[in-house]
C-alpha positions in Angstrom: -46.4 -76.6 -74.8 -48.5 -75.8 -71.5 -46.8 -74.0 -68.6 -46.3 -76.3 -66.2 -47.0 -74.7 -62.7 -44.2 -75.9 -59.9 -45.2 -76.8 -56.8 -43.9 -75.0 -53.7 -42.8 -76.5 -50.8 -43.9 -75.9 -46.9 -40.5 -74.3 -46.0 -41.0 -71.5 -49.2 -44.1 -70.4 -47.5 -42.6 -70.6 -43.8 -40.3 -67.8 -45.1 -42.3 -66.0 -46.7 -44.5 -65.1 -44.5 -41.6 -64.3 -41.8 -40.1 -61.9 -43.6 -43.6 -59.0 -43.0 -43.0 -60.1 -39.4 -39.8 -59.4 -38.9 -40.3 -55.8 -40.7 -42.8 -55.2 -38.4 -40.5 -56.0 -35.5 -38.1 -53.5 -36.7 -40.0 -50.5 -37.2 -41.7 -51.2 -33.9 -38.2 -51.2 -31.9 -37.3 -48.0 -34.2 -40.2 -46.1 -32.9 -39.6 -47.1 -29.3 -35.6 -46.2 -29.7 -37.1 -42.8 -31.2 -39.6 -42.3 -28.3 -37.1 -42.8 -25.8 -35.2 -40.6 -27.4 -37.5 -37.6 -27.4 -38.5 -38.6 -23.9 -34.4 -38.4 -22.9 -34.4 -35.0 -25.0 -37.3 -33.6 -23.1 -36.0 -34.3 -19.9 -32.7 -33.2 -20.4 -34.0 -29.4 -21.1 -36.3 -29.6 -18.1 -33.4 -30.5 -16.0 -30.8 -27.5 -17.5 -33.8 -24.9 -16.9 -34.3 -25.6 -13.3 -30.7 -25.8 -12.4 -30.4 -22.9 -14.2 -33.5 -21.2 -11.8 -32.3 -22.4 -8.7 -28.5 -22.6 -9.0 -27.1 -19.4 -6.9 -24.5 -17.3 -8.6 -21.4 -17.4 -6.4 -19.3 -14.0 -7.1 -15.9 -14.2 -6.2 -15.0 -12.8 -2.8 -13.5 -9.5 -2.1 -10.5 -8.3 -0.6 -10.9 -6.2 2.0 -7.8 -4.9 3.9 -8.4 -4.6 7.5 -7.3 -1.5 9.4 -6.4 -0.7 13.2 -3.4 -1.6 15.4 -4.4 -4.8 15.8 -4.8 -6.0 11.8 -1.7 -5.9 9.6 -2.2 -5.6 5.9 0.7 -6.5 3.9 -0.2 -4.4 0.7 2.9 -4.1 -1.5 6.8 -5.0 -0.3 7.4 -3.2 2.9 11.0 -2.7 1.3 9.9 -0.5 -0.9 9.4 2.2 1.4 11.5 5.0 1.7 12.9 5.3 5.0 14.6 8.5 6.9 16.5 8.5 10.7 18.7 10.7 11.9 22.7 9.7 13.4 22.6 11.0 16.3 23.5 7.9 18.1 26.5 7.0 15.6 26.1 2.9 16.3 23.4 3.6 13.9 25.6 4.7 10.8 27.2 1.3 10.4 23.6 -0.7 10.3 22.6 2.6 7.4 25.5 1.4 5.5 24.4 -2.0 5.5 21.0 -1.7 5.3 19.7 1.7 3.6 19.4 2.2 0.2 20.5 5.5 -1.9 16.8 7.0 -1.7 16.7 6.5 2.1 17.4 10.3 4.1 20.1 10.6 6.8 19.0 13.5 8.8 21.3 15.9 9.8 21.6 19.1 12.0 24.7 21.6 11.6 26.7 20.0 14.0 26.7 16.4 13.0 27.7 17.2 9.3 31.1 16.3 9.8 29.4 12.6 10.5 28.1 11.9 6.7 31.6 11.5 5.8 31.3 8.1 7.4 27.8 7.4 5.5 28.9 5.2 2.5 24.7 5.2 1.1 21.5 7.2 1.7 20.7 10.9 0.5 21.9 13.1 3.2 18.8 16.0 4.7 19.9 19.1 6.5 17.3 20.0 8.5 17.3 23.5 10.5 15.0 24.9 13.1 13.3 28.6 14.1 16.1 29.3 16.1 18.4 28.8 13.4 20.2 31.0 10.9 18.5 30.4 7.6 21.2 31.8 5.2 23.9 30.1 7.3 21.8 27.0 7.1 21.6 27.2 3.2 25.5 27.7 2.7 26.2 24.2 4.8 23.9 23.0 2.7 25.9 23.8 -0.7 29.6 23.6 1.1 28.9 19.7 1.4 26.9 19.0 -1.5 23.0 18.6 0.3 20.6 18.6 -1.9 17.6 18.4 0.5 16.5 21.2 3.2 14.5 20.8 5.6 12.6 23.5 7.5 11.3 22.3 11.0 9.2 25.1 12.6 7.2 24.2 15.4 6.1 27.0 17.1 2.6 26.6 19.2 2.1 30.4 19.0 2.5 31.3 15.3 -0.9 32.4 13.6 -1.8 30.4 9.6 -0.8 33.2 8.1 2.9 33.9 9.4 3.4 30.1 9.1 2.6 30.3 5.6 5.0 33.0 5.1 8.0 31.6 6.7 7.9 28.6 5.1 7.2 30.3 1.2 10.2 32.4 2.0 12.7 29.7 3.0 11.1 27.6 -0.2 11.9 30.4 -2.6 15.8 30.5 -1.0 15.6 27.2 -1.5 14.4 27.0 -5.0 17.3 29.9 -5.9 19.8 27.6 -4.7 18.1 24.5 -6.8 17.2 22.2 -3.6 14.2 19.7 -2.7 12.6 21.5 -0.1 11.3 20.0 3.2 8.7 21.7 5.2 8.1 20.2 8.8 5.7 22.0 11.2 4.1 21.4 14.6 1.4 17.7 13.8 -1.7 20.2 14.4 -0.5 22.7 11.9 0.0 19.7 9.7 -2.9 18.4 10.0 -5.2 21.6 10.0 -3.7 23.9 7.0 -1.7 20.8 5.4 -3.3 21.3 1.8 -1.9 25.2 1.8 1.8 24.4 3.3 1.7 21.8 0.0 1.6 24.8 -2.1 5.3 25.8 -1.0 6.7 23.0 -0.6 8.3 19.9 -2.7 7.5 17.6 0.8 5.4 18.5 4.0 6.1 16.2 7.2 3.4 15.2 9.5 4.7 14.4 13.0 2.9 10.7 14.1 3.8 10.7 17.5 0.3 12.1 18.9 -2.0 9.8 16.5 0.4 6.7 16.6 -1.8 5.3 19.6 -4.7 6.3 18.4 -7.3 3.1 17.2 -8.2 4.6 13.8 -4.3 5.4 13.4 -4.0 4.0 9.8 -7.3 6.4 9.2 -6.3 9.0 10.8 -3.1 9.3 8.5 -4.8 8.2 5.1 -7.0 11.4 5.8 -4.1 14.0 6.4 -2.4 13.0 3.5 -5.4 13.2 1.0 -5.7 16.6 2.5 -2.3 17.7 2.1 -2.3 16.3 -1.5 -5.9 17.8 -1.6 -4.4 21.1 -3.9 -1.2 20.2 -5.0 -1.1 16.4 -6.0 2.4 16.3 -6.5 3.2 16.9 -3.1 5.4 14.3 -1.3 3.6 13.8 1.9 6.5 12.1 4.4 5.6 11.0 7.8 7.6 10.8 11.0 6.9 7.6 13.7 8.2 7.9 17.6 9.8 4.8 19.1 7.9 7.1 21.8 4.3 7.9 20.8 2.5 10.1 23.2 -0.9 8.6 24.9 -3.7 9.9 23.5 -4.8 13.3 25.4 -2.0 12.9 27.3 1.2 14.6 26.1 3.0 13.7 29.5 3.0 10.2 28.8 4.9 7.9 26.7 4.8 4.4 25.4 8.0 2.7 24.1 7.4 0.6 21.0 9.6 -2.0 20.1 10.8 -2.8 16.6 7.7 -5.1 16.3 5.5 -2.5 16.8 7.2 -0.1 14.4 7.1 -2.3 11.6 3.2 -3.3 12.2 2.6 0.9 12.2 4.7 0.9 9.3 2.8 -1.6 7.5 0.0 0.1 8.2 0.4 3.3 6.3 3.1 2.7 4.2 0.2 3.2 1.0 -0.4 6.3 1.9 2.4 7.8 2.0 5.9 8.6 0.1 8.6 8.2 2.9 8.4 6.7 7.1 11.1 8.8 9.1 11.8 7.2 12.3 12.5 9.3 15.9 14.7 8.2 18.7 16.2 9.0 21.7 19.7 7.9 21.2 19.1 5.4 24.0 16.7 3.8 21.7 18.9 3.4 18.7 18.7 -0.1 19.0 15.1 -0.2 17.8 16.0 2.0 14.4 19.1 -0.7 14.0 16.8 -3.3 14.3 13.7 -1.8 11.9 16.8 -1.3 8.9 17.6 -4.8 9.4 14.5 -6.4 9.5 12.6 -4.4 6.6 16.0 -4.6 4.5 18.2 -7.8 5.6 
């Protein structure tokens, strides 16, 4: 038999000859999709290389602690410090044993040592001066169990080299008899020969009361103690504040500082140093009461 040939229909062709077009139609949005693409790709590595050209780096700011009178820096817990006063004024005992903590030092003299029996905290200091007897001195010491001397001798006159002397012959007594030794002279001898009165000595005092007024104050004292410590590191440098600072240049006069200022002066130096005695008249025991209370309360 012949093949018969079947005849196709207009709606067969119609398709047909759609189905290239619509191909064509896809591949053509493809390549747009994909252009757009590229074009988004490029632009988005333009745009992260000039940001990254012109952005500025911001560093993160640094602290700088102001110094001066006028500028308090509160560096570390103010009731940390080690603190010292003396009883003259006995109103004062009863705010110690309140307030002061077992490393704080009650200074003493010879004829207030009957007083520490009514100090119930604190490590008691006996401290003795030039016109003192230094053996007698050492035997209070040991009768009521001190185990810190203190040598105060201020003396305007004495040359470097008898300073030096006296002071590594009462810290050799003192080492015999196993006690911390305190060595306090006269603020200029502190502050000129403090790095050789270290080398005898297991604290040196530098008396404030002539800087305390001074504008570079805080300076003034984080200088004398890096040269104190300047030989023997191990030093305890201890300071003494004046409710009473002299005027610069002026010995003469005085300015009374409340307990306000005392704690701002405090605050000040209290970094550089290892203990903040505090000096009164004992008509200005109020303002040691009040520097207890407020740095301890």
């Amino acid at each position: 038999m012949e093949n018969e040939v079947q005849p196709i229909d207009n709606t067969t062709l119609l398709l047909r000859a759609e189905k290239p077009k619509r191909k064509s139609k896809l591949i053509i949005v493809a390549i747009f999709l994909l252009v757009l693409f590229f074009i988004g790709f490029i632009g988005y590595f333009f745009y992260k290389n000039y940001i990254s050209k012109n952005q500025k780096t911001v560093e993160p700011p640094t602290s700088v602690l102001p110094i001066g009178p006028k500028n308090v820096p509160i560096t570390k817990n103010s009731e940390n410090i080690r603190l010292a006063t003396n009883i003259q004024n006995s109103s004062v005992i009863e705010i110690l044993n309140k307030y002061a903590k077992a490393n704080d030092v009650i200074e003493v003299r010879a004829g207030e040592l009957d007083k520490l029996s009514s100090i119930k905290t604190g490590t008691p200091l006996l401290i003795y001066g030039k016109n003192d007897n230094q053996v007698e001195s050492f035997s209070l010491a040991k009768k009521y169990g001190i185990m810190i001397i203190g040598y105060n001798l201020e003396d305007s006159k004495i040359t470097r080299e008898e300073l030096i002397e006296k002071e590594k012959a009462a810290y050799t007594l003192a080492k015999e008899n196993g006690l911390f030794y305190v060595f306090c002279p006269l603020a200029i001898h502190a502050e000129k020969y403090g790095a050789d009165l270290a080398k005898n000595a297991d604290a040196v005092v530098i008396q404030l009361r002539n800087y305390q007024l001074m504008e570079d104050f805080a300076d003034k004292v984080k200088e004398m103690a890096a040269n104190t410590r300047s030989i023997n590191p191990n030093v305890e440098v201890w300071v003494q504040l004046d409710v009473n600072p002299r005027a610069p240049g002026n010995s003469n006069k005085h300015q009374s500082l409340n307990s306000e200022k005392m704690l701002q002066q405090i605050k000040l130096i209290e970094n550089d140093v290892d203990l903040i005695a505090i000096y009164y008249p004992p008509k200005d025991a109020l303002v040691v009461s009040e520097v207890f209370t407020l740095l301890r309360k």
